[in-house]
ROGU-203449 format. One record per atom (N, C-alpha, C): residue in one letter; x, y, z. Coordinates in steps of 0.05 Angstrom, whole numbers, padded with zeros to 5 digits, always signed. Example, Ala and Ser with C-alpha at 12.3 -4.5 7.8 and 13.67 -1.06 7.14 Angstrom:
BEGIN
A+00264-00114+00156
A+00246-00090+00156
A+00264-00066+00156
S+00257-00045+00142
S+00273-00021+00143
S+00258+00001+00157
// end
This chain:
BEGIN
X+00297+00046+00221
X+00268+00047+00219
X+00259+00035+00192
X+00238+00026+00189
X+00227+00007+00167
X+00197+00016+00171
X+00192+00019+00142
X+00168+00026+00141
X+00151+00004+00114
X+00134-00009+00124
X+00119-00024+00109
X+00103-00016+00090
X+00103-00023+00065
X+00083-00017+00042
X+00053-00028+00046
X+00056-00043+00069
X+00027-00067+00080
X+00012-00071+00051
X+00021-00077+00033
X+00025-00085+00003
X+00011-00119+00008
X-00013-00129+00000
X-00024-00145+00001
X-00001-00168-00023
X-00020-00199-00013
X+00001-00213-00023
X-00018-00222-00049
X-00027-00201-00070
X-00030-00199-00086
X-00043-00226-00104
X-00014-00229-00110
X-00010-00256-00127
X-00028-00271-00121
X-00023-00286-00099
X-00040-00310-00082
X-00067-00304-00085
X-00080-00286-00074
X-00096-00279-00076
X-00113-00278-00104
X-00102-00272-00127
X-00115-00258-00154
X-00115-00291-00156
X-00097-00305-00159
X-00102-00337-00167
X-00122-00346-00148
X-00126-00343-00122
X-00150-00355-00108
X-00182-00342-00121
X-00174-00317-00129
X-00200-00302-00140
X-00199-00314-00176
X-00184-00312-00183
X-00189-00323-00211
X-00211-00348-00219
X-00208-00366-00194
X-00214-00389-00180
X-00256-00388-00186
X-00254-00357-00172
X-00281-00358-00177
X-00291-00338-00197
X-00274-00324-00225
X-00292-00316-00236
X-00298-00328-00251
X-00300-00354-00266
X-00315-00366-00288
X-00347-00369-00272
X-00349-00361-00246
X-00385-00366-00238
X-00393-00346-00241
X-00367-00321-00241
X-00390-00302-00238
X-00382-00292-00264
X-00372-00307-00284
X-00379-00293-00319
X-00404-00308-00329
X-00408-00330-00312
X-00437-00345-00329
X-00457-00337-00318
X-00457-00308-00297
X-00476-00289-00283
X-00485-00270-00307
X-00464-00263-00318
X-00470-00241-00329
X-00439-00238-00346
X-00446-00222-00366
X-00428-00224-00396
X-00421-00202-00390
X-00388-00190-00388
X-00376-00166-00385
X-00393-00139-00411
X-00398-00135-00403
X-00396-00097-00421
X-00376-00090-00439
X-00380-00088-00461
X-00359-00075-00476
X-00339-00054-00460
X-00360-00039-00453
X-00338-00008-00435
X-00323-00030-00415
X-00335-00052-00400
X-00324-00054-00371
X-00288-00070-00386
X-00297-00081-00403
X-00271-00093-00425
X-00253-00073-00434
X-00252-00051-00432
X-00243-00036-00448
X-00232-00017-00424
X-00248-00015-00403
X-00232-00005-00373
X-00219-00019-00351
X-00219-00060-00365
X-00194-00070-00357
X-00169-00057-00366
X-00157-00044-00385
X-00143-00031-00397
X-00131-00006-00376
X-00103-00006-00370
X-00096+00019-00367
X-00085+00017-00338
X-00072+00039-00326
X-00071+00040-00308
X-00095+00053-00286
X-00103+00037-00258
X-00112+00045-00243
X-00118+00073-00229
X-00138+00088-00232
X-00143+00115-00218
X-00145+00114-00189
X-00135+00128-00173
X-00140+00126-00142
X-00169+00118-00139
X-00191+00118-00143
X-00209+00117-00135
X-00221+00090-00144
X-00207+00076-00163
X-00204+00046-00168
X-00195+00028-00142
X-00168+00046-00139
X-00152+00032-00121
X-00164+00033-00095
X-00171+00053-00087
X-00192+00054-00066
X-00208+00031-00063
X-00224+00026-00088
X-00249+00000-00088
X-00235-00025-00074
X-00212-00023-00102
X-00197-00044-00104
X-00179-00052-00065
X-00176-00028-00059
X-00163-00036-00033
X-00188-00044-00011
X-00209-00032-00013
X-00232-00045+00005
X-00240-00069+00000
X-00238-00080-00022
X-00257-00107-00033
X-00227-00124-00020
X-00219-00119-00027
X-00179-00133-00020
X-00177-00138+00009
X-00192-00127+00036
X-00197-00126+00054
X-00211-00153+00060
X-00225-00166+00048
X-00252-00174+00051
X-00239-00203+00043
X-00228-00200+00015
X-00215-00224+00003
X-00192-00239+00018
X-00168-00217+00032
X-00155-00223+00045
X-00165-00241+00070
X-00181-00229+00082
X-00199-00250+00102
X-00197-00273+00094
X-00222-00271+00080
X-00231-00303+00065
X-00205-00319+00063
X-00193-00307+00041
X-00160-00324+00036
X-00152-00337+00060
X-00145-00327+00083
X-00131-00332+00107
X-00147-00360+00111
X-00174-00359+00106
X-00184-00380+00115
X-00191-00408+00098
X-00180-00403+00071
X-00173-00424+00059
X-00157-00444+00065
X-00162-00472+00066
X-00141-00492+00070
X-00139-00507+00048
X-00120-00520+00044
X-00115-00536+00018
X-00106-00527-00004
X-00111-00497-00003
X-00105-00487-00029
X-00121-00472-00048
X-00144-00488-00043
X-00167-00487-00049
X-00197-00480-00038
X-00203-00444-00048
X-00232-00445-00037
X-00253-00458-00045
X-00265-00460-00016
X-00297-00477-00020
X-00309-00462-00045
X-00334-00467-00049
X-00356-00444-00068
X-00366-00423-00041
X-00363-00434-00025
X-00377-00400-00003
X-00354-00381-00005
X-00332-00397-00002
X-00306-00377-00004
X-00300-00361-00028
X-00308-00376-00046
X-00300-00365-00078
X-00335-00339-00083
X-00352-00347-00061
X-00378-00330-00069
X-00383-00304-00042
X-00356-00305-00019
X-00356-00288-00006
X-00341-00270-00016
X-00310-00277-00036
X-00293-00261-00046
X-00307-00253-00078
X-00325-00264-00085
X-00336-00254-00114
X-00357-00220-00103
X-00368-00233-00084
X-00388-00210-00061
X-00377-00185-00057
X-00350-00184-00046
X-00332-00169-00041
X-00318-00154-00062
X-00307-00159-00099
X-00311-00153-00109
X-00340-00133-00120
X-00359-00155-00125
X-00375-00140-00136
X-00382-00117-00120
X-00393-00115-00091
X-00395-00092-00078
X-00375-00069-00075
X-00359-00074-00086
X-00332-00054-00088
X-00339-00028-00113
X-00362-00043-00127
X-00368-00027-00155
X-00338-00033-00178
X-00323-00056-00168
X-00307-00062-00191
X-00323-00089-00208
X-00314-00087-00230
X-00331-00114-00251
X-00306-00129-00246
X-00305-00159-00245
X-00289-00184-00238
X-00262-00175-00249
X-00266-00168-00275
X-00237-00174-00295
X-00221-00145-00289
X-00238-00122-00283
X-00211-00100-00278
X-00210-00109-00248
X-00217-00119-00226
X-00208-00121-00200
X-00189-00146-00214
X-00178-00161-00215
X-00160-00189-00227
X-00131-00170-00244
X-00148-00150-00264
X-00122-00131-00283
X-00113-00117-00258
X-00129-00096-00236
X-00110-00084-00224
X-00101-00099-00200
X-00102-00130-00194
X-00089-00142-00175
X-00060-00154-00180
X-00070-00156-00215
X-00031-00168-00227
X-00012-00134-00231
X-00029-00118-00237
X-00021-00092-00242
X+00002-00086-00205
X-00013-00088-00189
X-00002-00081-00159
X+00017-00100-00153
X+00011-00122-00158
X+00028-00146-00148
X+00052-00149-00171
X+00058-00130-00197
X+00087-00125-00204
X+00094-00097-00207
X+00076-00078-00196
X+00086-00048-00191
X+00091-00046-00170
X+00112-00031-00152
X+00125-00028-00135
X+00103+00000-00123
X+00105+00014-00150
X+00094+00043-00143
X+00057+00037-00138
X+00040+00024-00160
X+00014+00015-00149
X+00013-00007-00132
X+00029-00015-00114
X+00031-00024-00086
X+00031+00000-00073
X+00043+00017-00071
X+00045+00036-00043
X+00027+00050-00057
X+00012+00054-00069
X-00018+00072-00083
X-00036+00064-00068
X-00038+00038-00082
X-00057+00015-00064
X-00064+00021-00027
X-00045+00011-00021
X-00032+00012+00005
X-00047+00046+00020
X-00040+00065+00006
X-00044+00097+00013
X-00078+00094+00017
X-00096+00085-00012
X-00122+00084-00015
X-00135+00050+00012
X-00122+00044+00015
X-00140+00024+00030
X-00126+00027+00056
X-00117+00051+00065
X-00113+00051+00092
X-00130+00080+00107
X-00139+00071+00142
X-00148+00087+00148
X-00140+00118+00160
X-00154+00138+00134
X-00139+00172+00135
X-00130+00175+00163
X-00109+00193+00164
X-00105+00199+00193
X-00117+00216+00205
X-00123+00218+00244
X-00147+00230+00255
X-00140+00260+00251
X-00164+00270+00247
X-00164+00306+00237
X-00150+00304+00260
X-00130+00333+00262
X-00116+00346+00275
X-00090+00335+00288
X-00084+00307+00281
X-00057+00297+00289
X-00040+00302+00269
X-00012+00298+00276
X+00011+00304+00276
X+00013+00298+00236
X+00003+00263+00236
X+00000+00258+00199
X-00022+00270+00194
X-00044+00272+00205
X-00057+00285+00183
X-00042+00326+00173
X-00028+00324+00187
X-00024+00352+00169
X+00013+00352+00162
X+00016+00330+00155
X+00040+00323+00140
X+00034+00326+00117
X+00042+00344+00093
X+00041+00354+00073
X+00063+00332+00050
X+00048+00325+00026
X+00064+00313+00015
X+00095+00317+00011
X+00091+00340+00010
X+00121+00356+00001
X+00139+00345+00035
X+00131+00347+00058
X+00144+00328+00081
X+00137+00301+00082
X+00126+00289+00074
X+00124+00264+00070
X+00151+00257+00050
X+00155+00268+00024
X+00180+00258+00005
X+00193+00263+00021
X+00204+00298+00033
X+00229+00297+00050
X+00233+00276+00070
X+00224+00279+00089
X+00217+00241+00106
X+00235+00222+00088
X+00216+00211+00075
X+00218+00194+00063
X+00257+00189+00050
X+00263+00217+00035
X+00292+00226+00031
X+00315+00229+00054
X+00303+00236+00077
X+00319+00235+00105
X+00327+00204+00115
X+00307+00191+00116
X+00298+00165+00122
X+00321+00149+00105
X+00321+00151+00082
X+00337+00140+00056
X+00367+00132+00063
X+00379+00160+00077
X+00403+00160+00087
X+00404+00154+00111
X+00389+00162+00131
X+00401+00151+00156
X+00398+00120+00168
X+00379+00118+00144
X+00375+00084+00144
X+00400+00063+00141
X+00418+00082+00121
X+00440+00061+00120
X+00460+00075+00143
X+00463+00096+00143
X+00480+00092+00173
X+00466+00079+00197
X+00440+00076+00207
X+00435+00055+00224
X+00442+00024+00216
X+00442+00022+00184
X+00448-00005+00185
X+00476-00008+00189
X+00491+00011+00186
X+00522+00004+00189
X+00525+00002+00227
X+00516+00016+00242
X+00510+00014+00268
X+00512-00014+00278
X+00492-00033+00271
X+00486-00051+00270
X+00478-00059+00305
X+00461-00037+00310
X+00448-00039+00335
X+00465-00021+00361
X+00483-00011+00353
X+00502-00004+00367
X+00487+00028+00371
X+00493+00038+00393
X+00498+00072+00395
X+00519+00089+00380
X+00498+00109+00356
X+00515+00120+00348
X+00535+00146+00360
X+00559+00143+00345
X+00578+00159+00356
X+00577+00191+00350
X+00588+00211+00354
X+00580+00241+00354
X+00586+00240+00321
X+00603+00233+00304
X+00604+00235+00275
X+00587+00223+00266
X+00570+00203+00275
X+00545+00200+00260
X+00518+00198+00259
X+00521+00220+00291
X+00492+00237+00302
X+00501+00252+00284
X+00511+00275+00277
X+00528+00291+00252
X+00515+00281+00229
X+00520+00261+00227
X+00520+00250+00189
X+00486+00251+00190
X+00471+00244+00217
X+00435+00238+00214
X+00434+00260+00216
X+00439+00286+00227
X+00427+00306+00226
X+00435+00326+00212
X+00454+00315+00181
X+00459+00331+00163
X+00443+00319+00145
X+00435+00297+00141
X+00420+00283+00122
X+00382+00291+00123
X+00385+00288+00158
X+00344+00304+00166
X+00358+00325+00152
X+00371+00353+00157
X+00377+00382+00149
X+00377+00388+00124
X+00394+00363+00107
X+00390+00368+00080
X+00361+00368+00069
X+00342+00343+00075
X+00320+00343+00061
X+00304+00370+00060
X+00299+00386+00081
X+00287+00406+00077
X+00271+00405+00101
X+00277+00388+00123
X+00256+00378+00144
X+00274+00396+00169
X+00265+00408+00184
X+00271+00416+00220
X+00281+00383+00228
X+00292+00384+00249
X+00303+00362+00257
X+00270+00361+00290
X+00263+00374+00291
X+00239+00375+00317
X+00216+00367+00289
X+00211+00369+00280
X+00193+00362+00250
X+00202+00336+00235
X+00221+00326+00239
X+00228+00301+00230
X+00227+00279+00252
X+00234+00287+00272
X+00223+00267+00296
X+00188+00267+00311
X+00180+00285+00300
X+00147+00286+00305
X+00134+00269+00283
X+00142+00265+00256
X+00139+00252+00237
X+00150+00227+00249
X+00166+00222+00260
X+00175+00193+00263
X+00163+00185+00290
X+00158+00197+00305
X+00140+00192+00329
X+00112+00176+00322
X+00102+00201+00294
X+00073+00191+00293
X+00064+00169+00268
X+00088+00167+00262
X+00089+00138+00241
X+00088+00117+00250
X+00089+00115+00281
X+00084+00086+00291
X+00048+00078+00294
X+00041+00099+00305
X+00014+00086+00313
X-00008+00094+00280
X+00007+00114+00257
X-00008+00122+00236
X-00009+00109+00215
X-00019+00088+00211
X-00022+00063+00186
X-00020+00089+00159
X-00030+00104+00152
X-00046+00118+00129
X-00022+00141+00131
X-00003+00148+00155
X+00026+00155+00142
X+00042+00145+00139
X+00048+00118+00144
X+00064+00100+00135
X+00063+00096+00110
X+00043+00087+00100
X+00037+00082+00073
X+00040+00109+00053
X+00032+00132+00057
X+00046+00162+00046
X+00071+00161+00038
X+00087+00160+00063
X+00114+00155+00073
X+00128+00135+00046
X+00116+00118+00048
X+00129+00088+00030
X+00125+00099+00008
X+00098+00104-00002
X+00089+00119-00030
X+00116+00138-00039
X+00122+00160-00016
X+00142+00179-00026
X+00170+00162-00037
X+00178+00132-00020
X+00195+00119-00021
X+00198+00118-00054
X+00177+00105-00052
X+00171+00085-00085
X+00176+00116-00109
X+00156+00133-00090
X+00166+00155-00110
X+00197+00166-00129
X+00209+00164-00100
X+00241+00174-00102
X+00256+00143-00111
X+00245+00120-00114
X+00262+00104-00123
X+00258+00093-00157
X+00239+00114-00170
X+00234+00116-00196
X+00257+00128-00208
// end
C-alpha cells in the first residue's frame, strides 16, 4: 500500500508565480511586518492559506503552455494568492520552504485537504492511530515488497500481524484504517504526515 503526500509540484509552480510578482510589487510596497513574517517557519493556518491559494494556482499552471504564463495567467495566480490573505513574498518563502521539506509537504498536504466526514471511520482516527498506522504500514510495506505481488505465505501473514500488533493498533482497527484511506484524501495525508513524522 502507498500512500501519497499529494505534495504539490511546488517548484514549478513558485517559478511560474515568481513570474508574476514584480506586477504585483509595483501594486503596492511590502510592509515591514509582512518582510519580517517572510521569515520562519510556516504555522498551520498559513499553510492552510497557502494550500487553498495552491489550489487555484495549480489550475492555472496546468494550463500554461510554453512555459510561460500569459498576464491573465500570472493575474489569476496573483488573485489567488492575494485572496488567500497571504502577501506575495511569504506565499513564494513558504512554497520553496514545502518544496525542500519533506515534513512541510505532508503539513501542507494535511491543511489543503478536505477534513474527513463527521462520523466516519478517519474522522475519529486519533493522531496517536494515525502514527501507529503509519509505523505498521512501515513494516509490512517491505514484506509486501519482498512478495512481489505474490500471496503471502502463513510466516508472513505472522510477520504482518506481528508488526499491525506491535504498533499498538487491533488488527480489526488497522484494517478499518486501511479500508477508509482509500476513499479519505484528509487521512491519507495524516497518515503520510505521521510517515514524515517517524522518518525524522
Amino acid at each position: 500500500m502507498r500512500f501519497a503526500t499529494a505534495a504539490a509540484p511546488t517548484a514549478i509552480l513558485a517559478a511560474l508565480f515568481l513570474t508574476a510578482a514584480p506586477a504585483l510589487a509595483q501594486d503596492a510596497a511590502p510592509a515591514p511586518a509582512a518582510a519580517a513574517a517572510a521569515a520562519g517557519e510556516p504555522t498551520d493556518a498559513e499553510l492552510a492559506r497557502f494550500a487553498a491559494a495552491m489550489k487555484t494556482v495549480q489550475s492555472v499552471a496546468a494550463t500554461v503552455q510554453n512555459g510561460t504564463p500569459t498576464e491573465e495567467q500570472q493575474a489569476q495566480m496573483a488573485g489567488a494568492v492575494q485572496n488567500s490573505g497571504l502577501a506575495v513574498e511569504r506565499f513564494n518563502a513558504i512554497s520553496a520552504a514545502v518544496s525542500a521539506d519533506p515534513m512541510l509537504q505532508a503539513r501542507a498536504a494535511v491543511a489543503g485537504a478536505t477534513p474527513s466526514a463527521p462520523g466516519s471511520v478517519g474522522a475519529g482516527v486519533t493522531d496517536a492511530e494515525a502514527g501507529q498506522f503509519a509505523a505498521a504500514m512501515g513494516e509490512i510495506s517491505g514484506i509486501a515488497r519482498a512478495l512481489n505481488g505474490a500471496q503471502p505465505n502463513a510466516e508472513q501473514q505472522a510477520q504482518m500481524a506481528a508488526a499491525i500488533q506491535n504498533s499498538g493498533l487491533e488488527i480489526e482497527r488497522f484494517n478499518a484504517i486501511s479500508a477508509a484511506t482509500a476513499q479519505d484524501e484528509h487521512l491519507q495525508a495524516r497518515i503520510a504526515l505521521a510517515q514524515a513524522r517517524q522518518g525524522e
